[in-house]
BARO-161904 format. One record per residue: y, x, z of N, C-alpha, C in turn. Coordinates in Angstrom, 2 decimals. Example, Ala and Ser with C-alpha at 12.3 -4.5 7.8 and 13.67 -1.06 7.14 Angstrom:
FIKOL; -5.69; 13.19; 7.80; -4.50; 12.30; 7.80; -3.30; 13.20; 7.80
FIKOL; -2.25; 12.85; 7.08; -1.06; 13.67; 7.14; 0.03; 12.90; 7.87
//
This chain:
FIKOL; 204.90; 98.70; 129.33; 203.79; 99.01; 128.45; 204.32; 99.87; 127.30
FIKOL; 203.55; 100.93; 126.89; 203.44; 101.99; 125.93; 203.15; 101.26; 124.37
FIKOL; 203.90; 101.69; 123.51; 202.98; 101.21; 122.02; 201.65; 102.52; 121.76
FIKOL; 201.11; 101.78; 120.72; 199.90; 102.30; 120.71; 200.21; 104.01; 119.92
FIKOL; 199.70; 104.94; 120.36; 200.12; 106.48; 119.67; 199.20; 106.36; 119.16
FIKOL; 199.66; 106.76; 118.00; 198.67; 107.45; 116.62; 197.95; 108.86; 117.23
FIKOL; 196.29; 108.50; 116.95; 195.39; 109.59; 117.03; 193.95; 109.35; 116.33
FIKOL; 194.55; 109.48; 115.46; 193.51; 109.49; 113.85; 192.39; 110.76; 114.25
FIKOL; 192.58; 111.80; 115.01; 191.84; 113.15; 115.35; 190.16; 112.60; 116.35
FIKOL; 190.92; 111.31; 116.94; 190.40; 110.77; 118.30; 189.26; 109.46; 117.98
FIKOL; 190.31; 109.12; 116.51; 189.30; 107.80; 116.53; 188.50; 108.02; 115.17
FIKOL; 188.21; 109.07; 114.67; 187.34; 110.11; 113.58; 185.84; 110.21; 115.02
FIKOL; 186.81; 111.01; 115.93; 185.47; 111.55; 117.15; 184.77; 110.03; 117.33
FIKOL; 185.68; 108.91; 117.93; 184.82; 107.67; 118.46; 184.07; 107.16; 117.51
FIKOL; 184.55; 107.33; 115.87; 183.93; 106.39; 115.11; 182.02; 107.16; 114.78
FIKOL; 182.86; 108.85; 114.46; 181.38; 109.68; 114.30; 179.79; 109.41; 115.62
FIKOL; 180.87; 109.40; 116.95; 180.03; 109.50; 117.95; 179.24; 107.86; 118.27
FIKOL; 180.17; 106.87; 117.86; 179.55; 105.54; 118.03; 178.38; 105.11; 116.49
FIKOL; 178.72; 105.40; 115.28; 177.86; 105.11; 114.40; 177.20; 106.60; 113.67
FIKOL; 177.42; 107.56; 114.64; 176.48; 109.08; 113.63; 177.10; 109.19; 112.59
FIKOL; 178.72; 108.97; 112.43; 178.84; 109.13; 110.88; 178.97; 110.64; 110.99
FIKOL; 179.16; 111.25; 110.10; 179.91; 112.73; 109.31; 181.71; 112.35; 109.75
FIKOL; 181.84; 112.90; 110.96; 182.75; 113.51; 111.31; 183.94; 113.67; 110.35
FIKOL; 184.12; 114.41; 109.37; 184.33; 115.30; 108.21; 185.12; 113.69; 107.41
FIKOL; 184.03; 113.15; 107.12; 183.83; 112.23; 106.32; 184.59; 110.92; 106.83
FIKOL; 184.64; 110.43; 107.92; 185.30; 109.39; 108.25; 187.04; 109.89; 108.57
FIKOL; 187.41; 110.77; 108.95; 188.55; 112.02; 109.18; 189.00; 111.89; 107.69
FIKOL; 188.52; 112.24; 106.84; 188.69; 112.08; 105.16; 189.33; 111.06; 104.78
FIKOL; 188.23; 109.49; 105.34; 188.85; 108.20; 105.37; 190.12; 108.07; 105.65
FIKOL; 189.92; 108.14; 107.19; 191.48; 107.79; 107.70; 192.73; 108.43; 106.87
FIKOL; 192.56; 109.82; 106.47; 194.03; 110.43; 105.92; 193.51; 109.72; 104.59
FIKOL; 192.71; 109.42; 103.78; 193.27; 108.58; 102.60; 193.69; 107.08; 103.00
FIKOL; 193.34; 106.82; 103.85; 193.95; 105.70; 104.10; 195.85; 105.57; 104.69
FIKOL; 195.79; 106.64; 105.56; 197.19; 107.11; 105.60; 197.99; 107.48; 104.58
FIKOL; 197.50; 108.05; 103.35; 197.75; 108.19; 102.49; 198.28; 107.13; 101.46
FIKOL; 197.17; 106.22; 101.78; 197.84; 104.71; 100.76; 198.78; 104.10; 101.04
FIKOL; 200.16; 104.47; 102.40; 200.47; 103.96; 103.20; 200.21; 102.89; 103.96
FIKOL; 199.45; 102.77; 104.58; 198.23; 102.03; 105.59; 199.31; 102.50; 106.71
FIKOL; 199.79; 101.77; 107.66; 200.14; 101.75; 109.06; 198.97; 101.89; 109.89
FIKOL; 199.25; 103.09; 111.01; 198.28; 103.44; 112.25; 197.57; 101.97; 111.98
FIKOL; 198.04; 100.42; 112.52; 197.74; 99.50; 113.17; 196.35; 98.86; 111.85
FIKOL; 197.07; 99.10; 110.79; 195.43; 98.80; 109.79; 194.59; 99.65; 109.59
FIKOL; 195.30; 101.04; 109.76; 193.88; 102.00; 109.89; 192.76; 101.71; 110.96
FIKOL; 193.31; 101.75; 111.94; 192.51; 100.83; 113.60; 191.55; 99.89; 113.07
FIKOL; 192.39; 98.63; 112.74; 191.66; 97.55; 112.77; 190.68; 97.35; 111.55
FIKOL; 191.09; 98.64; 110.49; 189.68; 98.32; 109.66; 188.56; 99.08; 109.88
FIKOL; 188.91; 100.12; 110.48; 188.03; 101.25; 111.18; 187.15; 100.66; 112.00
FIKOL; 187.41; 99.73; 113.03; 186.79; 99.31; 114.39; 186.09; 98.17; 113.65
FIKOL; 186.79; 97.11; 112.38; 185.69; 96.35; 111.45; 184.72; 96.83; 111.19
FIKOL; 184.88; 97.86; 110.65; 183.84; 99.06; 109.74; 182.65; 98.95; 111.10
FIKOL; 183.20; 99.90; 111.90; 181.97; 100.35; 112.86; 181.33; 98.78; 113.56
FIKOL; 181.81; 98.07; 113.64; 180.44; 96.76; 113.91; 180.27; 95.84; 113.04
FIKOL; 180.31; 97.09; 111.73; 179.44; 96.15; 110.33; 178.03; 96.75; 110.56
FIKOL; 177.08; 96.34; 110.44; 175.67; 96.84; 110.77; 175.35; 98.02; 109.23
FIKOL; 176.32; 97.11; 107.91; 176.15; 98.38; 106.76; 177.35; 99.03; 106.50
FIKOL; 178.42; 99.31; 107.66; 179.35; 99.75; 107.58; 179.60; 101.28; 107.40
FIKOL; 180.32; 101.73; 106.31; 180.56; 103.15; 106.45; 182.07; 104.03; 106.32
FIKOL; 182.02; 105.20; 106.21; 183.36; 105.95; 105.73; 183.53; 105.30; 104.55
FIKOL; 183.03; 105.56; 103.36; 183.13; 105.29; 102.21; 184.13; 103.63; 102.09
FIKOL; 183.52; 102.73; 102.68; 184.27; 101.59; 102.37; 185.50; 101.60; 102.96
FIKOL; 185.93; 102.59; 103.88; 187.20; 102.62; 104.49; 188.15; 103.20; 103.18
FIKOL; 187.73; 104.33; 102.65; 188.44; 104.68; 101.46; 188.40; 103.86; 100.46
FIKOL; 187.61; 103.16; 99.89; 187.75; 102.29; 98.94; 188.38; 101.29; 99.17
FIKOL; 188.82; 100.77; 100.29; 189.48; 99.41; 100.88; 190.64; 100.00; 100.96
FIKOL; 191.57; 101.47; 101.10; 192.26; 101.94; 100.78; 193.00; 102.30; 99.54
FIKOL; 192.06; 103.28; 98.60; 192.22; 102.77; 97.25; 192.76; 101.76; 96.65
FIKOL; 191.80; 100.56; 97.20; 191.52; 99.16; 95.98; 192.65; 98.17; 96.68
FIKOL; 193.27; 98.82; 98.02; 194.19; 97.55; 98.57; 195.17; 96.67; 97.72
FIKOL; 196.01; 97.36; 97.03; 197.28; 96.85; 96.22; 196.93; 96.57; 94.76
FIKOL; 195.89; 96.75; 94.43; 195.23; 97.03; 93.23; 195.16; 95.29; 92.55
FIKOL; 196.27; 94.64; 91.62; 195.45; 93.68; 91.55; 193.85; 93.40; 90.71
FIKOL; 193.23; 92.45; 91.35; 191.84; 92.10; 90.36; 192.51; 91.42; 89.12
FIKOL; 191.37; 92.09; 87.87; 191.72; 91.19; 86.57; 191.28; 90.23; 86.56
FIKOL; 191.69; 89.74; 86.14; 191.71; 87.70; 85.47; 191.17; 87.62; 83.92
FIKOL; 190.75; 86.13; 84.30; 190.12; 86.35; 82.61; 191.22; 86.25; 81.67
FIKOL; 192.61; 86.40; 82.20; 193.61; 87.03; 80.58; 193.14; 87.90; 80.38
FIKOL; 192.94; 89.30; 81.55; 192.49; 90.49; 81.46; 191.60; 90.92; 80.40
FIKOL; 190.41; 90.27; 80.64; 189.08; 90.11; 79.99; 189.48; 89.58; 78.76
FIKOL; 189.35; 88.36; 78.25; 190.45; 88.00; 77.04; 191.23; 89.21; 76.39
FIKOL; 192.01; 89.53; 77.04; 192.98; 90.70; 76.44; 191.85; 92.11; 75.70
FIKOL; 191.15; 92.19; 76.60; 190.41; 93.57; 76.20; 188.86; 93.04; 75.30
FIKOL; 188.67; 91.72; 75.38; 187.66; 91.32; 74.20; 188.37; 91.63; 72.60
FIKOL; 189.70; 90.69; 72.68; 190.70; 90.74; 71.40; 190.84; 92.13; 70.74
FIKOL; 191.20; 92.81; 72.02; 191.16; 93.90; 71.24; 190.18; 94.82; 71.10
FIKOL; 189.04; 94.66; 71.52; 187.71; 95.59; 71.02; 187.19; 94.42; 69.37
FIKOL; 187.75; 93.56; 69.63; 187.19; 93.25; 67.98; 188.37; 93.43; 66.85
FIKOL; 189.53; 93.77; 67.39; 190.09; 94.04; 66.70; 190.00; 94.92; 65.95
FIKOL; 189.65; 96.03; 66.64; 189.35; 97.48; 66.41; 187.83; 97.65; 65.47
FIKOL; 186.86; 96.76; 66.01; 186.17; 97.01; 65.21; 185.97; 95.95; 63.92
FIKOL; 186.81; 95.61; 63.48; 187.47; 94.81; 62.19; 187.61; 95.83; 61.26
FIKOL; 186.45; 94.91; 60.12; 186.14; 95.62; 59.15; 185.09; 96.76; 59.06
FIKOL; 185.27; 97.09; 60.05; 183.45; 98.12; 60.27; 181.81; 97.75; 60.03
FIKOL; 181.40; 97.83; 59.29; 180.38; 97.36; 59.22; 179.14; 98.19; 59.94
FIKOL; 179.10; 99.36; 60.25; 178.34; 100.21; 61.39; 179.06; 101.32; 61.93
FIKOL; 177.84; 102.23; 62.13; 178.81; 103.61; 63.32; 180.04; 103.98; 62.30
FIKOL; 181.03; 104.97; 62.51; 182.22; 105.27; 61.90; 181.59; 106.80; 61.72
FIKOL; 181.63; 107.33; 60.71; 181.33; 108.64; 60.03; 182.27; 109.65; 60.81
FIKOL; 182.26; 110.56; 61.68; 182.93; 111.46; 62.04; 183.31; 112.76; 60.67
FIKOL; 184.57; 113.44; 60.91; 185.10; 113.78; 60.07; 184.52; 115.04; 60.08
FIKOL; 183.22; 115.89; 61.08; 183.08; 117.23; 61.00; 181.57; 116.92; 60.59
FIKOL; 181.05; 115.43; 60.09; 179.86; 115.28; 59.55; 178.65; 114.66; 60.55
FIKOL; 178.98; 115.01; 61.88; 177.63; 114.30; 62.45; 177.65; 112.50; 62.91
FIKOL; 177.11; 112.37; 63.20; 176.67; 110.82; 62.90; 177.06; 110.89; 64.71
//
């Protein structure tokens, strides 16, 4: 038995021709997903997820690419960026006067 060959060209055609996507557009996917370093074997298997999601599209293939390694914030996160938006606005009592005069 053969391992599986990479043909991102092939499974752009199956994915366009099985759900009508934009060609163009799912082809796009895959190389950003190659791009995120995604191995052939998760490009596949999120691709073939994608197409028997009933609201499945290109778009979420790139964003699941994107957002893979990405951690989610935590409420330190949130915490962290409350602290400091009141920090900042400490001592302000309304808008801040810009220095070329307009409000």
């Amino acid at each position: 038995m053969t391992d599986v060959q990479p043909a991102p060209r092939h499974l752009a055609m199956l994915a366009a021709a099985m759900r009508d996507w934009d060609y163009e557009e799912i082809r796009a996917a895959i190389i950003a997903a190659s791009h995120a370093g995604w191995d052939d074997e998760r490009i596949y298997r999120e691709t073939f997820r994608l197409l028997l999601l009933r609201d499945g599209c290109p778009a979420d293939l790139r964003n699941a690419a994107r957002n893979a390694d990405r951690p989610k914030p935590g409420k330190e996160t949130f915490q962290a960026g409350l602290a400091a938006a009141r920090q900042a606005l400490e001592g302000h009592t309304g808008p801040v006067a810009r220095e070329d005069g307009a409000a």
